[in-house]
C-alpha positions in Angstrom: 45.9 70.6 -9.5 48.6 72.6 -7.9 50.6 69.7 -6.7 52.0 71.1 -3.8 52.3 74.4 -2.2 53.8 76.0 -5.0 53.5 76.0 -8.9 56.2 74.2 -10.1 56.8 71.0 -12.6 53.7 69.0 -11.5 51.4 71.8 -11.8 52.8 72.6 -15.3 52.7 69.3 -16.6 48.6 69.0 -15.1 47.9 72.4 -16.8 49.8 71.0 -19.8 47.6 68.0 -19.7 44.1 69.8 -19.5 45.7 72.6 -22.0 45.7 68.9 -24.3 43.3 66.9 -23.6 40.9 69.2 -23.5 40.2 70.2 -26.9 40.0 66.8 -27.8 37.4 66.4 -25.6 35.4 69.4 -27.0 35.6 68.0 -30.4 33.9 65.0 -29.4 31.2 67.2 -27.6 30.7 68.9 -30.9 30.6 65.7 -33.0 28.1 64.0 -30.1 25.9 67.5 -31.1 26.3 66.8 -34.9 25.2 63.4 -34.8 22.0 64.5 -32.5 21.4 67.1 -34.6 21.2 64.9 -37.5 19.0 62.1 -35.8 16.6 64.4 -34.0 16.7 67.2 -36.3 16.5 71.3 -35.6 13.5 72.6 -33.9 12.0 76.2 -34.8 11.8 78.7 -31.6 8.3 78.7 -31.8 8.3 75.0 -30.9 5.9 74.4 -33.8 6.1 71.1 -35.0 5.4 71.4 -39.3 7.9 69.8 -41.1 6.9 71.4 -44.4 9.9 71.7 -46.8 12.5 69.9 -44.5 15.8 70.2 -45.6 18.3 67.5 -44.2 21.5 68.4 -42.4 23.6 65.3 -43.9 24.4 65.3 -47.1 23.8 68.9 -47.9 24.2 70.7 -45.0 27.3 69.1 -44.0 29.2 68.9 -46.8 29.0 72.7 -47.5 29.7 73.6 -43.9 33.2 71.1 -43.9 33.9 72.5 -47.0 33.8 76.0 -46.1 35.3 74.9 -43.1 38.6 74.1 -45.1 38.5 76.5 -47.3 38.3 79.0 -44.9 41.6 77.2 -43.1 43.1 76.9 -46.5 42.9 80.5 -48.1 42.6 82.6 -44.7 44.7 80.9 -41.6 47.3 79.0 -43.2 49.3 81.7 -45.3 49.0 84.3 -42.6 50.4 81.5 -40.4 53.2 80.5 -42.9 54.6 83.7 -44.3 53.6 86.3 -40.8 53.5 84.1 -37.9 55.1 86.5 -35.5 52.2 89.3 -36.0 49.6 87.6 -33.9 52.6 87.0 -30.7 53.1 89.3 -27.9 56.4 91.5 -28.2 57.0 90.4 -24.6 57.4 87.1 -25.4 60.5 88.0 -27.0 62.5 89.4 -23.6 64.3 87.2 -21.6 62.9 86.0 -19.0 63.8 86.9 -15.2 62.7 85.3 -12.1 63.0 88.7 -10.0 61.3 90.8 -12.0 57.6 90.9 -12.4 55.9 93.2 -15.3 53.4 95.8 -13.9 50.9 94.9 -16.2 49.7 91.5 -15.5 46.1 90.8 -16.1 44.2 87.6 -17.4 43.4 87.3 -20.4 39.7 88.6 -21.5 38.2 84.9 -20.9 39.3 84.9 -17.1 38.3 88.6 -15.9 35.3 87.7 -14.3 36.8 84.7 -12.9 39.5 87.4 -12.1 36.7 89.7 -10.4 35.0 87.2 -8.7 38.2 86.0 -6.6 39.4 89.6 -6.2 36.0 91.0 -4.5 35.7 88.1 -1.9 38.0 88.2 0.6 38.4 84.3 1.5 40.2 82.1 -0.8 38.1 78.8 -0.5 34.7 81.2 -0.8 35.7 82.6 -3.6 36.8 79.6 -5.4 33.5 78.2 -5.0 31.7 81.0 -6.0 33.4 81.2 -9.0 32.9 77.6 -10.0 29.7 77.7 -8.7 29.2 80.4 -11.8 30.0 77.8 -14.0 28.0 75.2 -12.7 24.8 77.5 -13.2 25.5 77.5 -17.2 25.2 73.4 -16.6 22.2 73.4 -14.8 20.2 76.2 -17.1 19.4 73.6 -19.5 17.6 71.5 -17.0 14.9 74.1 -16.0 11.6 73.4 -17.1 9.3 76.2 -18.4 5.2 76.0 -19.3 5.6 77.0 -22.2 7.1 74.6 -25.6 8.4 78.0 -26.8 11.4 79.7 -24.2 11.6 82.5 -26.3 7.8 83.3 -24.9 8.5 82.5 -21.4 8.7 85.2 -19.2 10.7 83.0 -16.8 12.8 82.0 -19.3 13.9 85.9 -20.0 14.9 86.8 -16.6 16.9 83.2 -16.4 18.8 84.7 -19.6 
């Protein structure tokens, strides 16, 4: 990612890339999810299969949920975006920058902290980068445990895993 041994134009223009391309790619996860949802249909926690009084996601469902969608974008984000757009930005981003001096407060944001943590308490680099993506990988691999169970909200195993 870096590009070399520094962060310079390469690894700005890969962060820029990812920073792009991967929103894109999480609206297609979330359509993918919509379309399974509407061929296989939403399952109760009890894992009881009674399909009394079914209601369909498509046409209802999804209708109502794009059109709150919009009007939620519509009445909400788009005239605090049009008529106060500098109330949500960071009175820092306003002062010029300067190569030699560094503020005293940098942190990551919220999202990163434990990210943040997890490099900061190991002492090697490489260990710590793969602990921390190992993190990540664990959220991947949750789904694929298998439990006795039909219901994991009963599961016993399936608490401590959570």
């Amino acid at each position: 990612m870096w590009g070399g041994y520094a962060v310079g134009g390469p690894t700005l223009k890969r962060f820029y890339s990812l920073h792009f391309l991967l929103p894109i790619v999480i609206l297609a996860l979330i359509v993918v999810h919509l379309y399974f949802l509407h061929l296989k249909g939403s399952t109760n926690p009890l894992g009881v299969g009674y399909n009394i009084d079914e209601t369909k996601f498509y046409p209802k469902f999804a209708i109502k949920d794009t059109f709150g969608f919009f009007a939620i974008m519509f009445f909400v984000f788009v005239p605090f975006f049009l008529w106060n757009p500098l109330n949500i930005s960071d009175p820092e981003n306003f002062i010029e920058a300067d190569s030699n001096v560094t503020p005293k407060h940098i942190l990551p944001e919220w999202y990163f902290l434990p990210f943040y943590a997890m490099l900061r308490s190991i002492s090697n680099k490489f260990i710590g980068v793969c602990i921390m993506f190992l993190s990540i990988i664990c959220l991947f691999l949750l789904p694929a445990i298998k439990f006795k169970s039909k219901s994991s909200g009963l599961s016993t195993l399936s608490k401590l895993v959570f």
